[in-house]
NUFIZA-876570 format. One record per residue (C-alpha): residue number from 0; chain; x, z, y. Coordinates in nm, 4 decimals. Last residue first. Example, Ala and Ser with C-alpha at 12.3 -4.5 7.8 and 13.67 -1.06 7.14 Angstrom:
! residues 2
<node><num>1</num><cadena>A</cadena><X>1.3670</X><Z>0.7140</Z><Y>-0.1060</Y></node>
<node><num>0</num><cadena>A</cadena><X>1.2300</X><Z>0.7800</Z><Y>-0.4500</Y></node>
This chain:
! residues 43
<node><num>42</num><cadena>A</cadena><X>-15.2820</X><Z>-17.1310</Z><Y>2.8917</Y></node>
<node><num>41</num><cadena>A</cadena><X>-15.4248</X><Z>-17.4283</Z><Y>3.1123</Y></node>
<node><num>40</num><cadena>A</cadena><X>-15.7705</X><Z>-17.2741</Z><Y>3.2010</Y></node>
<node><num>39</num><cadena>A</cadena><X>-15.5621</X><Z>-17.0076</Z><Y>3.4314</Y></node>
<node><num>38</num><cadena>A</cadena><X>-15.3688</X><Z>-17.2778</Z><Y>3.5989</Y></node>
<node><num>37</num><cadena>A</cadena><X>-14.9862</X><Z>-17.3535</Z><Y>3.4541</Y></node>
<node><num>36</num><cadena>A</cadena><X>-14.7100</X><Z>-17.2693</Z><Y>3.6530</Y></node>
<node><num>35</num><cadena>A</cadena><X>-14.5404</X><Z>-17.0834</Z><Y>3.4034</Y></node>
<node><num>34</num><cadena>A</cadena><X>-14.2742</X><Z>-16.8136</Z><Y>3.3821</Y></node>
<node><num>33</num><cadena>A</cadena><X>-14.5251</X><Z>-16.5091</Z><Y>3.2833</Y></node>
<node><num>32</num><cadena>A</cadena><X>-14.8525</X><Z>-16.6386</Z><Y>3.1947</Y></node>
<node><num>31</num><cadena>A</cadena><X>-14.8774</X><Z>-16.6440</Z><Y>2.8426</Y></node>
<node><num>30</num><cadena>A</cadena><X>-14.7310</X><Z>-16.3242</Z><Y>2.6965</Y></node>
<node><num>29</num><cadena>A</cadena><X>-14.7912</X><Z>-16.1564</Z><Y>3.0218</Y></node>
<node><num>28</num><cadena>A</cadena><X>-15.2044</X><Z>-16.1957</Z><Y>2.9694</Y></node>
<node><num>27</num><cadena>A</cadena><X>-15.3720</X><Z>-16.3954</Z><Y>3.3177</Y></node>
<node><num>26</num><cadena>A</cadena><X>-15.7548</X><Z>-16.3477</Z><Y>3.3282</Y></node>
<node><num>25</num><cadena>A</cadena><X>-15.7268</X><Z>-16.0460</Z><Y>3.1470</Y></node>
<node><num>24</num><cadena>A</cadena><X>-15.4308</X><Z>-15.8817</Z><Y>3.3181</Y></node>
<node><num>23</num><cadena>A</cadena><X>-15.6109</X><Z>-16.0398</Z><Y>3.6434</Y></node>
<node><num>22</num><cadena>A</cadena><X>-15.9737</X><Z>-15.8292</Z><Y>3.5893</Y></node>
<node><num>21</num><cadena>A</cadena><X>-15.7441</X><Z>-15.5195</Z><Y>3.5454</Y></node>
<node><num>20</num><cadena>A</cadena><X>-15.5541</X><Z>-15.6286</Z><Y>3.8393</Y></node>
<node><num>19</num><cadena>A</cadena><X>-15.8739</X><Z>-15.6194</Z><Y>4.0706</Y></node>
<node><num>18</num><cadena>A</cadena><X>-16.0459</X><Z>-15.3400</Z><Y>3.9028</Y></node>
<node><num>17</num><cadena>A</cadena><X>-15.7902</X><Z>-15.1336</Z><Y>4.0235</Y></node>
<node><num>16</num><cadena>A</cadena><X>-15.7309</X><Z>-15.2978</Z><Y>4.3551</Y></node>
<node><num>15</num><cadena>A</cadena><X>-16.1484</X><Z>-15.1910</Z><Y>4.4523</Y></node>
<node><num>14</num><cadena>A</cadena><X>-16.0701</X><Z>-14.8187</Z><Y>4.2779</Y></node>
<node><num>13</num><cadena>A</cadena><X>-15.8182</X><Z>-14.7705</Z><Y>4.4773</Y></node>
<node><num>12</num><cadena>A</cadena><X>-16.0390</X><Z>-14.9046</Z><Y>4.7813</Y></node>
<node><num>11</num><cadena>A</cadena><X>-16.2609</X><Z>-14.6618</Z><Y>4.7281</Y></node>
<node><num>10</num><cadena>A</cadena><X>-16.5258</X><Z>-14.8225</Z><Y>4.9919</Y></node>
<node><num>9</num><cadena>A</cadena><X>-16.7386</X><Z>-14.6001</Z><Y>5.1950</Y></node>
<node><num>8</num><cadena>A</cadena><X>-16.8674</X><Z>-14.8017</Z><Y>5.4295</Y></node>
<node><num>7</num><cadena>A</cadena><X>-16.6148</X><Z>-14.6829</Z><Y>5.7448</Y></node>
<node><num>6</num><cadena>A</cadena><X>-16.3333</X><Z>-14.6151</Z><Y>5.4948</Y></node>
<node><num>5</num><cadena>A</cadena><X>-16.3262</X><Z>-14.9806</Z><Y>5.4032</Y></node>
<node><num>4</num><cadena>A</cadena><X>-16.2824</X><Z>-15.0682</Z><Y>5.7908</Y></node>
<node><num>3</num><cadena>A</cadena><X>-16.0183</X><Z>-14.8414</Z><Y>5.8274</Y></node>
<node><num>2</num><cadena>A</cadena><X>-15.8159</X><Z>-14.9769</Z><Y>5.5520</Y></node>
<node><num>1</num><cadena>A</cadena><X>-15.8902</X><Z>-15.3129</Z><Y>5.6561</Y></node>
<node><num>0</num><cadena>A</cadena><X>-15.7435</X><Z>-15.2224</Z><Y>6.0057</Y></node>
């Protein structure tokens, strides 16, 4: 449905889940994040 709905305006959603986890490798680096619980602001 989402899919669909993307498709209908246009949307690239490849490009939409891209950005996503590029904005997430910043927002959460491996070297910090990986085995803690800790919010964003915390590492």
């Amino acid at each position: 449905m989402c899919l669909l709905i993307a498709d209908n305006y246009g949307l690239d959603v490849k490009q939409i889940i891209s950005d996503k986890i590029e904005k997430n490798k910043k927002k959460y680096p491996i070297s910090k994040a990986k085995g803690s619980s800790k919010k964003y602001t915390e590492l």
